[in-house]
C-alpha positions as CSV (number, residue, x, y, z in Angstrom):
1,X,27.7,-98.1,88.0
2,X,31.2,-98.0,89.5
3,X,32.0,-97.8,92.5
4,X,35.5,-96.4,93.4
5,X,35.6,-96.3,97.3
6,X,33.7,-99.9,97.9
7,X,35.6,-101.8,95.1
8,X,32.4,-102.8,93.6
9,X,29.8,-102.4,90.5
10,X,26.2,-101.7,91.0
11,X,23.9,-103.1,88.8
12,X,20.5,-100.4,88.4
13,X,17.3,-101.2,87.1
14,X,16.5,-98.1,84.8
15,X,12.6,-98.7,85.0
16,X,13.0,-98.0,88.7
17,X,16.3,-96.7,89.1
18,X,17.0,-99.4,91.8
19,X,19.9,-101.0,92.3
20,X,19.2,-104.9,92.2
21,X,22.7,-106.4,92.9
22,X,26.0,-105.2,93.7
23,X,29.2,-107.7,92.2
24,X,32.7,-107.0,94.0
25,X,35.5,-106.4,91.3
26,X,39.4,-105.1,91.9
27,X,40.6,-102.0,93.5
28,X,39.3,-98.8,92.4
29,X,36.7,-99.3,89.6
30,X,36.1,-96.0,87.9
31,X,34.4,-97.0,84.1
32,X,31.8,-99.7,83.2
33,X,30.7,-100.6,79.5
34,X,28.7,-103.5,78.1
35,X,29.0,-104.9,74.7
36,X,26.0,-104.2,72.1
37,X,24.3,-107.3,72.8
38,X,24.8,-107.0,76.8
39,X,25.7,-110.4,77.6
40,X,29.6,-109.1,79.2
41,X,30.7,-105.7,81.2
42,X,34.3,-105.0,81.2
43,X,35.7,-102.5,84.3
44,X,38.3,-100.7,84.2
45,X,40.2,-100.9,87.8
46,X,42.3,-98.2,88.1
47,X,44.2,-98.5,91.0
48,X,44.5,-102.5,90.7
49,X,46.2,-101.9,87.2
50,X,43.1,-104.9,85.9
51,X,40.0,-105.0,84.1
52,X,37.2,-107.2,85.7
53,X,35.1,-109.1,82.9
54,X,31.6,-109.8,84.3
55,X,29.0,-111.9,82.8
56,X,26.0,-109.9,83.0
57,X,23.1,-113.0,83.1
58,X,25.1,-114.4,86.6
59,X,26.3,-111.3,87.1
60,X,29.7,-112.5,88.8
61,X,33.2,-111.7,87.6
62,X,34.4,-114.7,84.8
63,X,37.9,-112.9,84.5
64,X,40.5,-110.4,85.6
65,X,42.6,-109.3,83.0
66,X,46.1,-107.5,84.0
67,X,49.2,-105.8,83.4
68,X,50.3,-109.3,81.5
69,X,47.2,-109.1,78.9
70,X,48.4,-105.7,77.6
71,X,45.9,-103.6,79.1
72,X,48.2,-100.8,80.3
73,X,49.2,-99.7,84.0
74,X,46.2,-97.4,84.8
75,X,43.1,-98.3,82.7
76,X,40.8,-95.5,82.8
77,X,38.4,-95.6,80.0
78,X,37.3,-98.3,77.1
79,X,35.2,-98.7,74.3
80,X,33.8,-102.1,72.5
């Protein structure tokens, strides 16, 4: 879940709807989605202009892609 105002992703336990960990990312997170076999999240960071890659077994950010990567100035959404 992304959270806009704290810069950060929470990650929630959907057999207890808890959250279990919280991973800072760039400014202004507003979309989370996770590849089929769940092993990598990608956040789009609006206001930083990036896109935080997080492995989701460490759950810790592995990469920030920006402007340089082609990802436009304002990501918003995604899709894999």
């Amino acid at each position: 879940m992304a959270n806009y105002g704290s810069d950060t992703v929470s990650v929630v336990d959907t057999n207890t709807n808890t959250v279990t960990t919280t991973i800072p990312v760039d400014k202004g997170p507003v979309y989370v989605t996770v590849t089929p076999h769940r092993t990598c999240a990608f956040v789009t960071n609006f206001t930083a202009g990036s896109v935080s890659v997080i492995d989701t077994k460490t759950n810790t950010v592995v990469k920030t892609l920006t402007g340089g990567d082609k990802i436009g100035e304002h990501p918003y959404g995604m899709a894999v």
